[in-house]
Structure formats: C-alpha cells, structure tokens
N, C-alpha and C positions, 0 to 999 in steps of 0.2 A: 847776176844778170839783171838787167831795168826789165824791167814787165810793166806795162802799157795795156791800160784795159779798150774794148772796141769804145768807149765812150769817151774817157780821155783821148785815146787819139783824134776822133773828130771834134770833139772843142777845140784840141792846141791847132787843126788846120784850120778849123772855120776863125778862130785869132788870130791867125800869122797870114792868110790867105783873101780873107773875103769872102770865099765861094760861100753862097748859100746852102742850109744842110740838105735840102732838098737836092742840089745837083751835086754835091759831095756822096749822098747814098746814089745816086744812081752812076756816080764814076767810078765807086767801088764794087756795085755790081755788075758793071760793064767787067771789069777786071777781073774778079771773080766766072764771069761765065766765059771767059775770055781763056783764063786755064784753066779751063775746065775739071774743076773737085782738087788743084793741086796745089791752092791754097788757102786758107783759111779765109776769114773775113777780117781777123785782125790783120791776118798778111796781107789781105790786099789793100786794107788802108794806110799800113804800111808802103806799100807801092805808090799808092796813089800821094802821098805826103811827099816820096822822093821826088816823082817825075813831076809835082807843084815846085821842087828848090825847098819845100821844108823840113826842117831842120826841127824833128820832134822833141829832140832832151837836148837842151842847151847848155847845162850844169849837170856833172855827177854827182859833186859832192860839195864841200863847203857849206855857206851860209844861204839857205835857202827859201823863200815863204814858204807858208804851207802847202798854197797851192800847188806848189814844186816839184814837194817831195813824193818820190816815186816809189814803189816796191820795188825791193833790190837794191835799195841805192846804198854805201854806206859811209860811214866819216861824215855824217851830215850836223850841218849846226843850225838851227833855227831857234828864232825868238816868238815865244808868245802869251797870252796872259792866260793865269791860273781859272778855271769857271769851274771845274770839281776836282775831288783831291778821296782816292779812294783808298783806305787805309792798309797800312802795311799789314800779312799775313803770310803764315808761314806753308811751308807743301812737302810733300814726300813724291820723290819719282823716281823708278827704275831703282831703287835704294841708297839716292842721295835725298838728304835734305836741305833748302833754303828758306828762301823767305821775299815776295814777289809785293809790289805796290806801285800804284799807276796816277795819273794826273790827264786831264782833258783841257788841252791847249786851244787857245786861238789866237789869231791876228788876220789882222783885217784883208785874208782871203781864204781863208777856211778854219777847220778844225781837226785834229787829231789826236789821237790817242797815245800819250807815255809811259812806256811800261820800264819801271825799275827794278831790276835785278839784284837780292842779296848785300851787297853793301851800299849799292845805292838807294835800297828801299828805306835805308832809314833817314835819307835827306826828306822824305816826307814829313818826318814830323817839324819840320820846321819850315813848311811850305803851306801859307793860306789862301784859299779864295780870292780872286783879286792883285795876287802876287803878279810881276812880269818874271819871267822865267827865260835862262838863257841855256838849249841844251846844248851840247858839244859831241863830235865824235859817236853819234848815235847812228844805229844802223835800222833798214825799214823793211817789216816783214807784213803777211796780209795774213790778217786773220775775220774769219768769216765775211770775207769778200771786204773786208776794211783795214787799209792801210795803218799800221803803226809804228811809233816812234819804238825801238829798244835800247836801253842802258845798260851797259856790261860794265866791268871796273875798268875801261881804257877810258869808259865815257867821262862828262862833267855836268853837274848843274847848277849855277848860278842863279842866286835869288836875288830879284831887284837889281841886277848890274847896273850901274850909273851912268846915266844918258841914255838909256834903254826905256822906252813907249809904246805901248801897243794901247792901239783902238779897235775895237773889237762889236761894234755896233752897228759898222755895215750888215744890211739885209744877209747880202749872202752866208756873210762868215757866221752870223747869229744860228741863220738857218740850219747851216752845215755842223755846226756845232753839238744843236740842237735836237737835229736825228741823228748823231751820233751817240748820243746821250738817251735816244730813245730803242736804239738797236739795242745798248750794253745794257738794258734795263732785264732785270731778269722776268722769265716766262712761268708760270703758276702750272704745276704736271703734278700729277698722279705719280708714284713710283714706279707702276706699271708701265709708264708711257715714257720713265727715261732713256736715254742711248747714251752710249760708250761719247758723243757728238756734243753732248751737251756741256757747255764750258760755263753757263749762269741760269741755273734756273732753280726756281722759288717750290720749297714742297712746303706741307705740312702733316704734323704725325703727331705719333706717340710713342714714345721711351716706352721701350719693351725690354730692354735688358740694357745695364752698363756693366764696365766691365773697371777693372784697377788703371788707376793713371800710372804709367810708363813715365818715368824720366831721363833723358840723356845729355850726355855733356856737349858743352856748346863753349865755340870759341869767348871765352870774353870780351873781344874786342870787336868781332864782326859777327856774332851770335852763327855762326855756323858749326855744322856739328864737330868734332874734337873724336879723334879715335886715340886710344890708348895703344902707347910709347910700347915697341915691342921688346925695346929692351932695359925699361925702368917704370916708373910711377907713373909717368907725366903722359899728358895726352897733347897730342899735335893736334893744330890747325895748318890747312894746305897753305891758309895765305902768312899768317899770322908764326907759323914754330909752333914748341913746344912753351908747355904752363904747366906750373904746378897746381893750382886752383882753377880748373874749369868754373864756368855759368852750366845754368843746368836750364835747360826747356822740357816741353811736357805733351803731352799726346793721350787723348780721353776715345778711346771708339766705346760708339753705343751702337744700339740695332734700334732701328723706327719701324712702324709698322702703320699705314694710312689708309688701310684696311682693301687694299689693291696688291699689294705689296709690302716685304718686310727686307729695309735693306740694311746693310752697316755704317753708320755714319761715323765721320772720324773729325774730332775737333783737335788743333793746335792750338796751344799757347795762348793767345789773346779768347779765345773761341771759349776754352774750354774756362777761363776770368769769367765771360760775358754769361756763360750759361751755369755755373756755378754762384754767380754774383759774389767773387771771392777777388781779394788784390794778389798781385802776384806773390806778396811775401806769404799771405794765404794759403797758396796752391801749395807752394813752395815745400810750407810743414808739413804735409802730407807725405814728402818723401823720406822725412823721420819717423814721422810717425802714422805707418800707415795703418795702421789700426782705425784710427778715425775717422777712417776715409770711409770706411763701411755702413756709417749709417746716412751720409752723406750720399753715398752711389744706391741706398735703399729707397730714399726719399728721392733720387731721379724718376725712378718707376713710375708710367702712368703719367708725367709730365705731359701737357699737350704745346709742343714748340712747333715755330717756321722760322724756317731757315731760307738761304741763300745758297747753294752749292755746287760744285763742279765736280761730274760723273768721271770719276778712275775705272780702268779695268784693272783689275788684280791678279797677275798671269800665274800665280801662285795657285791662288784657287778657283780660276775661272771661274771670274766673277764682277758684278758690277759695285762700287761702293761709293760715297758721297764725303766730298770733302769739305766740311764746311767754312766761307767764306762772310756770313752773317748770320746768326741766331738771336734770338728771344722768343719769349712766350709770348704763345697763341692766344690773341684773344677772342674767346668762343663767342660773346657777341660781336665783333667786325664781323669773323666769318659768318653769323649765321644772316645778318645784314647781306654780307656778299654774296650768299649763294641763294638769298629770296630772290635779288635782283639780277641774278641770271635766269632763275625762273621766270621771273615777271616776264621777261626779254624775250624768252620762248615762246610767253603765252600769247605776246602781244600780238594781236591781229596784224595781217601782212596786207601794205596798199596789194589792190587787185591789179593785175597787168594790165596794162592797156589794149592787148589784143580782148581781154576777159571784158573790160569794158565796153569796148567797141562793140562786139556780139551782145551784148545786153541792151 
C-alpha cells in the first residue's frame, strides 16, 4: 500500500495546483472540522487533493526520480550517484543468519537510502563514491520516518550503465542528501540509556570478558549459512544445493562494561578482523587450532574500544545485546578532549533573557 506522509501530500498539491500553503491548511481544516473527528489530517488532505482534480501518485512503480519514490511502492527502478557506500556486515535474527550493506544515492531531486540484502550486499564491494548507479526491481520501506530503497535477489544493480548521468549539485538534492546522512549518523549513549529501538548508536567500554570464537558453515558461493545434509556429509545452501567444502564464518561475543552498564557485545566476521587486527586467513586458524586462541581472547581483557552498534533483544534470555556494526580502539585522549568540552558547555555562562534584562 503507497503511504503518503501529511507533508508530501501538501507539496505534490501545492505543485500540481497553485493554491498557496496557507489556503491549502485552512481547506484541510475546514474538511477536517467539517467531519467532525472522522478523519484524519492525512485523510483530509487526501480529500481535499481529490475535489482540487489531483492526482497524488502518478507512477507506482517503474523508473522513478528520487523525489517519486514513495513508501510502499515496489518493482521500482531509479538512477542515481553513489555519495557514501557503507560496508557489507553480517547479522543474526530470529536464528537465521546473512549479511546486509547499503549505499546513499542521489540525483538531482533528492536523496535515499539503499539497502542490500545478502547476495546483493556483496555488489558493494565493487561500487565507489562517485559511481552512477542503476537500481532495478527494488521495493520501498520507512524506516525511522525515512524512506528506503530495499534489494532482495529479484532486485539489480548496475554500476556506471552507459548513457546514464546524474547531477547531483542542485541545492535541494545536496541538501536532502545531506540530513540524510546526518540522521544515519550514529548517537553517543551510555549502555544504560540503550533500547531494544535503537538501530545505530555509538558506545564506548571496556572488554570485561571474551568468550571462544564459534565458527559455521557458510555457502561458498553466496556466504550464507550451509546446514548439514540429513542424509550424508554434505551441507546445503537454500539458494545454492548441496557442497561438499563449505566456507566457514565466524562469530566473537564479548561482555563491555561502561561503567553504567554491562552488556554482551557480539562481532561478525569482518568485526571480529577489525578488533582482533587479524586477516581472515588469520581468524580462520584458530578453528584448528584453538588453543591459541587463548592467549589471544586473555589479552582482549581490559581493552578500551568504541563501537558502532545495533541493540538486539534476545527472546532466549530476556535480554538486550549489541551487535556490532563498526569497532576500534578507544582513544583515551579524544575522549578525555571530548568530555572537557562538554563540560566547558555546561559551564558556559547563559546569555540573560531579555525579560531578565529588561527588569534590570
């Protein structure tokens, strides 16, 4: 179903209509007080768009600008140039695992968010800044009141298609782009202050306990997980069949502790490279020989990292855990920098009100 927020629909009439917003709000609340509580404010802009002759969604689906695309919409194809490119990472949910990476598009009428799914997350690594991008067959969902592009395996991405341009330097689309980019930026919290809600935010700790890296089979062809063949050796993949040599991925949870809070953090794959500063062939031996993995997970102890993470609930043990989507270490001078000059901020004297004035 297209969903239409109360502010898009008064732009596409005050575009397609003329009317000034000014007598646009006051025809919607004529309409509104008109039935009385029986319909909403989007319904009645709704109303008021019909008995104007407009015509609010003109395309469902096909090839659409940015500024087009709707929540709801799907089979959508739009073009537009690469401005960030956020790297592939893997997840666990409900007890399946993939692997999710996204791109922040524009063209020269706005900007949006592309989020890739499992085998399309790895057309990422062959997509740069700057790139024009051609997506296909993408479907559009809201997430935190922000519209998004999704890519399933029916989708496509085309890099650089020939004859394909985008100009992306108009004000608006810069603009739009550019608090897009400042929403998805993650938020600095305490552990104490997380919720189950939070899908990007920034902590910082300290490794209180790791535990043995976990490894499991993974399709070799589309890195998805690989369950073992019930009735021989071999392990399936749902897209791919059976293999006799799986890939293998890997899965590190630690507990942090920020002195607020002590939660479980859980790294995949690339996560658990970045915070062990090991290559994957690296990681890899450890599922030989894990013996030496022990002095290794002793010398994590007492690390001080910041992360990037997205809050899971774990219906297992009713519980909140962290999944990490960026790490490295903490550097104890930025923070101690960062946290004088929230002081300072605090201490800074406050201009006097002007009623404070005035009486003076």
């Amino acid at each position: 179903m297209i969903r239409l927020s109360y502010d898009e629909i008064v732009a596409r009439i005050k575009e397609k209509s003329g009317v000034s917003e000014a007598e646009l709000n006051s025809k919607i609340a004529a309409k509104m007080s008109q039935l009385a509580g029986l319909v909403s404010k989007e319904g009645a802009a709704h109303i008021v768009a019909s008995e104007l002759g407009i015509k609010l969604v003109d395309q469902l689906s096909g090839r659409l600008q940015i500024k087009n695309i709707l929540n709801g919409m799907r089979d959508v194809e739009t073009v537009g140039k690469v401005l960030q490119v956020f790297e592939e990472r893997q997840f666990s949910s409900g007890g399946r695992e993939g692997k999710v990476a996204s791109l922040q598009l524009a063209d020269e009428t706005g900007g949006i968010r592309a989020v890739l799914w499992n085998e399309q997350a790895d057309n990422v690594k062959g997509i740069n800044v700057g790139d024009v991008v051609k997506v296909k067959s993408a479907y559009v969902r809201e997430r935190n009141g922000l519209k998004e592009l999704h890519l399933n395996d029916r989708s496509a991405v085309i890099v650089n298609p020939p004859g394909e341009t985008v100009d992306v330097v108009v004000p608006a689309a810069a603009a739009t782009a550019a608090s897009l980019q400042r929403q998805q930026k993650a938020v600095r919290k305490k552990l104490s202050e997380l919720n189950e809600s939070d899908a990007m935010a920034e902590v910082l700790g300290t490794i209180v306990q790791a535990f043995d890296i976990k490894f499991f089979e993974v399709c070799p062809e589309c890195g998805k997980r690989a369950r073992q063949s019930q009735s021989d050796s071999s392990f399936v993949c749902n897209d791919h069949g059976a293999t006799a040599k799986p890939s293998y991925s890997y899965v590190l949870n630690t507990v942090i502790d920020d002195g607020t809070e002590t939660m479980r953090l859980v790294l995949f794959r690339r996560m658990v490279e970045r915070l062990l500063n090991k290559t994957e062939q690296e990681v890899l031996a450890y599922r030989s020989q894990p013996d030496s993995f022990q002095q290794v997970k002793s010398d994590l102890l007492g690390n001080f990292v910041k992360a990037v993470v997205r809050v899971n609930k774990n219906e297992l043990f009713d519980r909140l855990e962290l999944i990490a989507q960026e790490i490295h270490e903490a550097n104890p001078d930025e923070e101690i920098t960062r946290l004088n000059d929230e002081l300072a901020a605090l201490q800074k004297p406050q201009p006097a009100r002007t009623e404070e004035m005035n009486a003076q």
